[in-house]
C-alpha positions as CSV (number, residue, x, y, z in Angstrom):
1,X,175.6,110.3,128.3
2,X,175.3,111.0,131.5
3,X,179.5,111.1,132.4
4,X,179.7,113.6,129.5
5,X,177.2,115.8,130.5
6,X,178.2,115.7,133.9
7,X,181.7,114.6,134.9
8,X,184.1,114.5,132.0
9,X,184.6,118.5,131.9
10,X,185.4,118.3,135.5
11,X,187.3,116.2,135.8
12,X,189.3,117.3,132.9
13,X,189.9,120.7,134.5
14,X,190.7,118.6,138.3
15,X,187.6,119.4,139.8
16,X,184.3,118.0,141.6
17,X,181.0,118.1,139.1
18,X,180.2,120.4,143.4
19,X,183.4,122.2,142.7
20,X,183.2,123.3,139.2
21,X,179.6,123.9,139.9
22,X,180.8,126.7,142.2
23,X,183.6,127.8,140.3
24,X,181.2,128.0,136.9
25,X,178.7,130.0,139.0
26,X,180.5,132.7,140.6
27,X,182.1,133.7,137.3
28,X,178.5,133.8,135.8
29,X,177.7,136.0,138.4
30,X,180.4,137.8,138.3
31,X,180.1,138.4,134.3
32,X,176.4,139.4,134.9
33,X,177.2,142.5,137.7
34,X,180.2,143.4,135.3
35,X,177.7,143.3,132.2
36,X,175.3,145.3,134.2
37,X,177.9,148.2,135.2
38,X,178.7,148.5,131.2
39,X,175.2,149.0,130.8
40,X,175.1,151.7,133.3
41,X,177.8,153.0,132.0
42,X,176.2,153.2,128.7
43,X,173.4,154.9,130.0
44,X,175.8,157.4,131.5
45,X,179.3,157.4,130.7
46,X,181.2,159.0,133.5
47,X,180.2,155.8,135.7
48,X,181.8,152.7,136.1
49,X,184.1,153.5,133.6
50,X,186.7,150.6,134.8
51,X,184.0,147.8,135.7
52,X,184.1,145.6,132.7
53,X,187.6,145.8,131.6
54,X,188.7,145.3,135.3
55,X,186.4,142.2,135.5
56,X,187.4,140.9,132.5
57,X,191.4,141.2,133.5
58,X,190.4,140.2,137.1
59,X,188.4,137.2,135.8
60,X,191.1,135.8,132.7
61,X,193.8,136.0,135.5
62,X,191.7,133.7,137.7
63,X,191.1,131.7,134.8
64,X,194.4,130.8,133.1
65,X,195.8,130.5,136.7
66,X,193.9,127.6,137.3
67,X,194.7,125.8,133.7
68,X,197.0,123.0,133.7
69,X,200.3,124.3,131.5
70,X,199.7,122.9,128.1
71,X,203.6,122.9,126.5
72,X,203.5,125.4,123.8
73,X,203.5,124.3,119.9
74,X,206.4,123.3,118.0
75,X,205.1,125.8,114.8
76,X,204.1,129.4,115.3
77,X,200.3,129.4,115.2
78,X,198.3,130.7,112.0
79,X,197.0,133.2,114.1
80,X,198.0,137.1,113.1
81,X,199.6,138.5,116.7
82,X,197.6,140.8,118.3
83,X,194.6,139.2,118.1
84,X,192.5,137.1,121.0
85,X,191.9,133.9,121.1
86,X,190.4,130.8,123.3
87,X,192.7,129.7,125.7
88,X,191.0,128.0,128.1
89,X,187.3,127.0,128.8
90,X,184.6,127.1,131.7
């Protein structure tokens, strides 16, 4: 129990349980000050008007960066283009 709560995601993304402690947290934090801009902005529109979305793009780019390359499926996926979906996880 104790290597799946604590070391089998890490090491599956190449990291230290220290290392993806790090890495976990400062996108956390990250998503929180983002979350809280969109709430001010919200509140009063003309502010932060970029601070999620840029977060968001800022944030995806570090994550599928730092994703080994899966090789891309044989079949085209059941999934309608356009649409998002789970590429990677924390």
């Amino acid at each position: 129990m104790f290597h799946k709560l604590f070391v089998d995601h890490p090491r599956a993304v190449n990291e230290t349980y220290g290392e993806h402690w790090l890495v976990a947290n400062r996108f956390g934090v990250l998503m929180i000050l983002a979350g809280l801009g969109a709430i001010v902005h919200g509140f009063i529109p003309g502010l932060m008007t970029r601070t999620g979305s840029n977060m968001i793009r800022k944030l995806h780019g570090e994550m599928t960066n730092r994703q080994p390359r899966v090789p891309a499926p044989a079949k085209p996926s059941a999934q309608p283009r356009g649409e998002w979906q789970l590429e990677y996880e924390i």
